[in-house]
N, C-alpha and C positions, 0 to 999 in steps of 0.2 A: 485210295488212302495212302498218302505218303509219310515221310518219316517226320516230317514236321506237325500230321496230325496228329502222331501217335505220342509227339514231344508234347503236344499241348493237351490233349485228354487224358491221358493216363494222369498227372500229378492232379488234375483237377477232381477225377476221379476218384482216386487217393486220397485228396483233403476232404471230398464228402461221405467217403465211406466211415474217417473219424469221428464223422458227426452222428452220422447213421448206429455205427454202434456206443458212442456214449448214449443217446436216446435213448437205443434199443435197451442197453445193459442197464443204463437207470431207470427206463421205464419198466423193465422186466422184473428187478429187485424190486420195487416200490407195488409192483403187483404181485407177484411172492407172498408179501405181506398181507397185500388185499383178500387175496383169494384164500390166502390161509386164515384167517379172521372170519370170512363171508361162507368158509368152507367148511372150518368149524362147526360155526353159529346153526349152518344148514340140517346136521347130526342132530342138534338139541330138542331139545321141547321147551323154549325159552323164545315161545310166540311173536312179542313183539320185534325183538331183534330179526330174528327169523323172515317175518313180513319185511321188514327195511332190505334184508340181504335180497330176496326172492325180486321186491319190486326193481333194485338195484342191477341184479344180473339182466332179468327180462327185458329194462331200456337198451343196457349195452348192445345185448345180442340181440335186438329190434330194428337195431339201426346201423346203419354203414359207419366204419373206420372214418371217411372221410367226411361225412355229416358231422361224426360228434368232433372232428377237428376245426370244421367248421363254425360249431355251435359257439363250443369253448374259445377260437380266436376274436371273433367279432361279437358275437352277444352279449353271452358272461360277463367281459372287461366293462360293455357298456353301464349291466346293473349296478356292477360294482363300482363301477368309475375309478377303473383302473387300466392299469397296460399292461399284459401281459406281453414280453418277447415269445415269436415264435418257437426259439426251442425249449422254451417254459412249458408250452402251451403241448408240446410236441411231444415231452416227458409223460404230461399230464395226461394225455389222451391213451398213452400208450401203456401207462401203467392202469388205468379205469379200463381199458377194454380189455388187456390180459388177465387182468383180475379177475374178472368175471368169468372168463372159459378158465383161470388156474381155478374156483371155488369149485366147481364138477368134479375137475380132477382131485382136489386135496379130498374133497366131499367122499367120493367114490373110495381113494385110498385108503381111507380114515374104516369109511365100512366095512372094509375087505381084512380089516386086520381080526382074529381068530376073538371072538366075545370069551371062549375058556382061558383065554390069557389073561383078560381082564380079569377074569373071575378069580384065578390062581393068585394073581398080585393081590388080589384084596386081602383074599385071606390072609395070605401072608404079613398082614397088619399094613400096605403101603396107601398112603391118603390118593384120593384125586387127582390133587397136580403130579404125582410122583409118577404113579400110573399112567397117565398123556406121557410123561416125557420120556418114563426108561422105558415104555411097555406098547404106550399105543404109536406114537411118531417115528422112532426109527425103523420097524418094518414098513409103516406107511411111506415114510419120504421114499423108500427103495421103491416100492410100489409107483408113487409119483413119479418120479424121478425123469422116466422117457415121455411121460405125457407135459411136463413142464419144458424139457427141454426143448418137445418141440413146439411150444409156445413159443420158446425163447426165438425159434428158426422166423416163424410168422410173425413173431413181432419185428423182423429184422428187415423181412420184404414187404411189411405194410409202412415202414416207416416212408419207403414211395410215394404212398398216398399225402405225405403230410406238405409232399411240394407244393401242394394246393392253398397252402398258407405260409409259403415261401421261404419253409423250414430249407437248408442248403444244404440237403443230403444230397448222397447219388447220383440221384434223381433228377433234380432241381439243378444242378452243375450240367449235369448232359441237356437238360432243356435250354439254357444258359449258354451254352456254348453251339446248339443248334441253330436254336433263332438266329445269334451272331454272324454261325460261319454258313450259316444255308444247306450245310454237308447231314442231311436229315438221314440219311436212310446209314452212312458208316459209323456216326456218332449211337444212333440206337439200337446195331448190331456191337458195337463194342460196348455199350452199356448192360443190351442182353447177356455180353459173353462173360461181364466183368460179374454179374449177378450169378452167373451160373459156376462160375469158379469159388467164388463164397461163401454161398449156402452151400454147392457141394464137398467143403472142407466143414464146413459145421456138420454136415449129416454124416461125417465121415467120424467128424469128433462125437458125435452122441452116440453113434455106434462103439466106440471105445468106451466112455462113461458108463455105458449100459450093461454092457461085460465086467470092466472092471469091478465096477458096485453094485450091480443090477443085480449079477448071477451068483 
């Protein structure tokens, strides 16, 4: 490994790991969403919905990351007779499967918060929605809070999988630059090393968040 390979996979690297974490960050928010919706719903006694979340979660978590990347890039567009770009397609998957393992977790938070709190607010005259938002969600989110973020970690090294649909993460860049230079085994030791340097700064950052807000 000399300095001129290190000139040419590092920036390459670099420019996929932008891609990597816009995926990850938009697919992560846009499952936020999901899973809080689905996580909710799960709490209720409001049957029909309930059935839709459960069958919903069930498929995600039945099937492999890279299956449902699969499904969504080439089937899907077919029904629809549409085109999905890959990192459309990449968002997509990544926010449908996070969502489904954030719904457990919001689900779980949501239960752990103390039923006499609710009870107390009621009395107090405060309606429904008032109660969810001053009473049940902010000790819940804290509760949340390390289980989400490390969705956030998984969603960030599953987006690997999505080179399979030629999304130009990381991943896909170090494939890319393999095939070309034949240099297979320093390209995906420096790929490994470059992985293990940025999830070990996010595990390092959720450790701070957890403290900070957690405790």
């Amino acid at each position: 490994m000399d300095a001129e390979f290190y000139q040419t996979i590092i920036p390459m690297l670099l420019s996929g790991i932008r891609i990597t974490f816009f995926i990850a960050v938009t697919g992560i928010l846009i499952g936020i969403v999901i899973g809080s919706l689905c996580g909710y719903i799960l709490q209720t006694e409001i049957k029909p919905l309930k059935a839709v979340a459960e069958v919903y979660i069930w498929i995600i978590r039945a099937t492999p990351l890279m299956v449902q990347a699969l499904y969504v890039y080439f089937v899907i567009p077919k029904w629809l007779g549409v085109d999905l770009p890959a990192n459309t397609v990449g968002i997509i998957v990544i926010a449908l499967n996070s969502g489904a393992f954030m719904s457990e977790i919001v689900k779980g938070a949501l239960q752990s918060v103390d039923p006499g709190q609710k009870e107390a607010a009621a009395s107090l005259g405060l309606n429904g929605a008032q109660i969810l938002f001053h009473v049940v969600i902010p000790p819940a989110f804290k509760i949340a809070m390390p289980g989400l973020f490390n969705q956030f970690i998984i969603s960030v090294k599953d987006t690997a999988l999505l080179s399979v649909i030629t999304v130009n993460e990381v991943t896909h860049q170090a494939q890319n630059y393999a095939a070309l230079s034949f240099q297979t085994i320093p390209t995906y030791t420096v790929l490994a090393l470059f992985y293990l340097v940025v999830i070990s700064v996010l595990i390092v950052l959720q450790k701070w968040v957890e403290k900070r807000f957690c405790c």
